[in-house]
C-alpha positions as a printed NumPy array, in Angstrom:
array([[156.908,  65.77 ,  19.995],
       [158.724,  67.769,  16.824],
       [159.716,  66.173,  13.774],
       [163.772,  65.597,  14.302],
       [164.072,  64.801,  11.14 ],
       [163.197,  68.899,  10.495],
       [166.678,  69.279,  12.023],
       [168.877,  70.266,   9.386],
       [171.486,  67.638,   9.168],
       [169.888,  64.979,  11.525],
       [168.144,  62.644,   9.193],
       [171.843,  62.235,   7.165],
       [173.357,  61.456,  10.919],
       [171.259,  58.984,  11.443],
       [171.508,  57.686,   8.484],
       [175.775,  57.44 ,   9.31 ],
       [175.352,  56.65 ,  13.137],
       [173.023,  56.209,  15.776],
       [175.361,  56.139,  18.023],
       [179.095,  54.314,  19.443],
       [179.497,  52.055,  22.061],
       [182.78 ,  53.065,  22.363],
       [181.518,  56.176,  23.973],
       [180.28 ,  56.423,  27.305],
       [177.881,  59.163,  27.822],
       [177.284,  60.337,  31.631],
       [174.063,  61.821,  32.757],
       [174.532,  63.912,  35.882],
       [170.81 ,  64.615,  36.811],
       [168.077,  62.89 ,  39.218],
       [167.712,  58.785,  39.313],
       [166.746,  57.714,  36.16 ],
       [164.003,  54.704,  36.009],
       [165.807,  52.159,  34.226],
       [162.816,  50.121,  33.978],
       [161.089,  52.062,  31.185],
       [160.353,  49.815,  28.199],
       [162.671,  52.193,  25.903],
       [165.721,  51.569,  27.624],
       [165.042,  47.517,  27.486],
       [168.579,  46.633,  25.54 ],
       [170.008,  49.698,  26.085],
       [173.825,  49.894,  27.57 ],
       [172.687,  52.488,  30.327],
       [173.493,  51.726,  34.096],
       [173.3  ,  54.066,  36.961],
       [175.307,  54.592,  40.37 ],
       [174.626,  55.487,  43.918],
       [176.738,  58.599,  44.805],
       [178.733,  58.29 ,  47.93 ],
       [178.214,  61.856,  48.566],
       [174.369,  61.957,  49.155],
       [172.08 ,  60.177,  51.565],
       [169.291,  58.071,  50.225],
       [165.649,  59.167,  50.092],
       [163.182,  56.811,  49.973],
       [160.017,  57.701,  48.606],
       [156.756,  56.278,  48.54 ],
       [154.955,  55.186,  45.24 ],
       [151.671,  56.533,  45.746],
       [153.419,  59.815,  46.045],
       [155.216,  59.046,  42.416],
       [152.128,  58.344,  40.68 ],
       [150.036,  61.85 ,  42.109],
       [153.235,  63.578,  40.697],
       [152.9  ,  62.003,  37.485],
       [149.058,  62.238,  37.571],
       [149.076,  66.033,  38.217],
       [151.724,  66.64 ,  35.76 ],
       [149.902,  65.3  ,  32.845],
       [147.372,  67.285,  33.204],
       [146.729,  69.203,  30.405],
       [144.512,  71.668,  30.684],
       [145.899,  73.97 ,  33.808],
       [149.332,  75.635,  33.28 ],
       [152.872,  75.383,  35.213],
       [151.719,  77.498,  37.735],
       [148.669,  75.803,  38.375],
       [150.596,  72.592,  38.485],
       [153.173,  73.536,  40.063],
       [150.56 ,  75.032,  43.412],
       [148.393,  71.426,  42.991],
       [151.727,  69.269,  43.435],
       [153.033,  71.596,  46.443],
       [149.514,  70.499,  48.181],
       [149.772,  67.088,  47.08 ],
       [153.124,  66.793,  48.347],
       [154.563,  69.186,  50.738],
       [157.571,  67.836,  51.415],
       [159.868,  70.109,  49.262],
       [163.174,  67.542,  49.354],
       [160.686,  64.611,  48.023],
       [158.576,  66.883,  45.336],
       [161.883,  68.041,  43.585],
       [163.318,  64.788,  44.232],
       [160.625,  62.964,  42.004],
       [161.095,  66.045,  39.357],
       [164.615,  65.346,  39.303],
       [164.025,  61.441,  38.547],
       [161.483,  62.413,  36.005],
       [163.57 ,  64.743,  34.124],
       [166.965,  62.452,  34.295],
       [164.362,  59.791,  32.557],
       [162.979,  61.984,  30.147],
       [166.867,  63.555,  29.091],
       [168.038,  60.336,  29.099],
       [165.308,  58.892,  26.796],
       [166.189,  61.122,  24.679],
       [169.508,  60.062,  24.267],
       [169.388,  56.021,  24.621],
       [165.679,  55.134,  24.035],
       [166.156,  51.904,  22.169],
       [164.508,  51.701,  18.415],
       [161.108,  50.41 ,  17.915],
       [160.339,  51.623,  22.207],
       [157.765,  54.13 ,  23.019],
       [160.753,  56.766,  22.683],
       [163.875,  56.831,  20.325],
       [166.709,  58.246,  21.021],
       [169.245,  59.933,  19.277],
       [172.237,  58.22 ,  20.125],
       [170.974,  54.457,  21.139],
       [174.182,  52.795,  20.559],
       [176.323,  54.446,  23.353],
       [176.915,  53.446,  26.294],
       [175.192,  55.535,  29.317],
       [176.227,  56.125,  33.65 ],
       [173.868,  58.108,  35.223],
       [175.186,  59.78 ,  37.928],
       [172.604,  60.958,  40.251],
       [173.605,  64.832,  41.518],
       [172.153,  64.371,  44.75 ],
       [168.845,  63.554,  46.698],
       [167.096,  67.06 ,  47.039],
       [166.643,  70.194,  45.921],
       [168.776,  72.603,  48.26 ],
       [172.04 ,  69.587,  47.501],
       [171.309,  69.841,  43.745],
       [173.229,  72.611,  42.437],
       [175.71 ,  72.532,  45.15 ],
       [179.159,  73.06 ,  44.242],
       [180.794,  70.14 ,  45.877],
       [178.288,  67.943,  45.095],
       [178.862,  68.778,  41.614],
       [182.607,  68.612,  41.356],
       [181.758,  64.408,  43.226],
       [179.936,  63.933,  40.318],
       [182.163,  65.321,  37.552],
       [185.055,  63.872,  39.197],
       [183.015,  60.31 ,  38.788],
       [182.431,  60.514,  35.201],
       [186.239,  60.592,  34.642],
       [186.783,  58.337,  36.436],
       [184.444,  55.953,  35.169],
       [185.824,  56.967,  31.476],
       [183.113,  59.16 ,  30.459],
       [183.153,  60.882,  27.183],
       [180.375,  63.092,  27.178],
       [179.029,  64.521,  30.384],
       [175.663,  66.171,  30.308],
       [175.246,  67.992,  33.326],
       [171.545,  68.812,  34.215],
       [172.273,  71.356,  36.852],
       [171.88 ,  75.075,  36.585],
       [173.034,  77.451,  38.796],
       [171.907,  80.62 ,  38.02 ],
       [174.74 ,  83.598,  38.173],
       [175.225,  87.116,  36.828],
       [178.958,  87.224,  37.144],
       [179.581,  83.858,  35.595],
       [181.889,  83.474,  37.992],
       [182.018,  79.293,  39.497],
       [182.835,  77.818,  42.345],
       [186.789,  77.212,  42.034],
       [186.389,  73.422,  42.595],
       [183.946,  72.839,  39.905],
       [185.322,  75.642,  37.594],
       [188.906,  73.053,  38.352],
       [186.495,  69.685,  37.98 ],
       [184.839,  70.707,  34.649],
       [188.331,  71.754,  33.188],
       [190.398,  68.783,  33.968],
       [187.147,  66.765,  32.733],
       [188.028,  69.072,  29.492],
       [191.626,  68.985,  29.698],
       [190.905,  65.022,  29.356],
       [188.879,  64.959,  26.219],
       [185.694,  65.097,  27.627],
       [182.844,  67.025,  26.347],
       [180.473,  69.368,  28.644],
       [177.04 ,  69.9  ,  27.911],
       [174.89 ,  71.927,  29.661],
       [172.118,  73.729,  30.007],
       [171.716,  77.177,  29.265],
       [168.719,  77.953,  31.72 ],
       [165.303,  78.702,  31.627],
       [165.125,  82.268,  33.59 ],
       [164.211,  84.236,  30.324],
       [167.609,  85.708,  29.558],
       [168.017,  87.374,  33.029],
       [171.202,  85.742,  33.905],
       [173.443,  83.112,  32.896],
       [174.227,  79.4  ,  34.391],
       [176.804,  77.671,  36.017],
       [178.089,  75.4  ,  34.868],
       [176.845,  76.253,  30.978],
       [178.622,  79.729,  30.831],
       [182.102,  78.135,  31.767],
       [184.814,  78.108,  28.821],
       [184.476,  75.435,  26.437],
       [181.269,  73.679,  27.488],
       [178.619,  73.006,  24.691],
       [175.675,  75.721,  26.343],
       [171.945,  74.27 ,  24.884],
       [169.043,  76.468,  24.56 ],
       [165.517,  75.948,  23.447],
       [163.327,  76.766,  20.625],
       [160.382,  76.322,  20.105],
       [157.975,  74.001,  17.252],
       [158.357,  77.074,  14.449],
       [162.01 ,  77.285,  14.903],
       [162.012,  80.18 ,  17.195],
       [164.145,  81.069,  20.35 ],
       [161.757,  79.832,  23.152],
       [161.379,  83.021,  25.403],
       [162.025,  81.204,  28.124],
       [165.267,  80.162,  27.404],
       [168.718,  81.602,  28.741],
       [170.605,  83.735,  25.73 ],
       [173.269,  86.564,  25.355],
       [176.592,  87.044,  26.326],
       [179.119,  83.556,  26.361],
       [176.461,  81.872,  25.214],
       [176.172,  83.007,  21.801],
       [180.039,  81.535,  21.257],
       [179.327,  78.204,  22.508],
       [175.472,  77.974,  22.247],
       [173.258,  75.45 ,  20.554],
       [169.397,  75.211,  20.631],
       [167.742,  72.223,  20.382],
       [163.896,  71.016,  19.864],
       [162.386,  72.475,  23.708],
       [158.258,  72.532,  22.708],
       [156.36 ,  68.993,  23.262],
       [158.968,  67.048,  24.352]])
């Protein structure tokens, strides 16, 4: 993992705050594991969404993911063909990506000092708000615009909004273009990712007026090549630390 304290300014914020529990940060991703030993003491809860039906999914299957992910020495693609044998099911294999990565973000975030990971912002409050239960569901527009519409509701400050739709218009859905501005219109701030389709397109809901886009770069400070760039991005773009994470 990078040095964050190479992040111009970071060492003298955390050094101010590490973090308010007077704000309420939602996490609109997969199911994140709340058992982890970093968030033990952290303020981070998570709901089942009304919206999408429940998935169960067996351990063993869990652990091959896990086991097959860590490996180091084949790449993405590699991986990515040895967990589609492992586990066919499509809905279950993204399913258990999505719950990896909502664990991973949100360890980022509210992994409690002295755990295996520290966040950045430990002292907020956290609601994860799981998107939905599969792939296909994941980026879809309504089920988006249920979970934005949540997150004010439940008094959410920050949203951080995992999903990526990828567009070359930059045109939204007219629900969630409407959910993400009255989420905007009531103080909240949007973060989302830019995408990781090498700067062919853009993202929904990332490109969108106003919300705080996030690219990657990589350990030397560089763009990651990767990463999503151009166009409304480079108005409302940030990148953060995206190399050995």
């Amino acid at each position: 993992m990078p040095d964050l304290s190479t992040i111009p300014g970071f060492t003298e914020l955390q050094s101010h705050t590490t973090g308010d529990s007077r704000l309420l940060i939602a996490v609109l991703d997969g199911s994140v594991d709340l058992d982890r030993a970093c968030f033990d003491g952290a303020k981070l809860s998570r709901i089942t969404p009304f919206w999408s039906e429940e998935l169960v999914i067996d351990p063993d299957l869990i652990k091959v993911f896990r086991d097959i992910d860590q490996l180091d020495d084949f790449d993405d693609d590699t991986k990515q063909d040895k967990l589609k044998a492992a586990i066919p099911d499509d809905r279950i294999r993204h399913r258990i990506f999505c719950n990896f990565h909502a664990t991973h973000i949100s360890s980022t975030i509210f992994g409690q000092p002295g755990s295996p990971v520290e966040g950045i912002a430990p002292g907020c409050r956290g609601i994860n708000i799981p998107i939905a239960r599969d792939g296909e569901n994941f980026i879809n527009p309504l089920n988006l615009v249920h979970a934005f519409n949540q997150a004010l509701e439940l008094g959410a400050n920050i949203i951080h909004c995992a999903a990526c739709h990828p567009t070359q218009s930059g045109v939204a859905h007219e629900l969630l273009e409407k959910a993400v501005r009255q989420a905007q219109d009531n103080n909240v701030l949007v973060v989302a990712p830019g995408g990781n389709d090498k700067g062919e397109c853009w993202c929904i809901p990332a490109v969108l007026p106003g919300v705080l886009t996030v690219g990657a770069y990589k350990d030397n400070g560089q763009p990651a090549k990767f990463s999503n760039f151009g166009g409304q991005y480079n108005q409302q773009g940030v990148l953060a630390p995206g190399h050995n994470i």
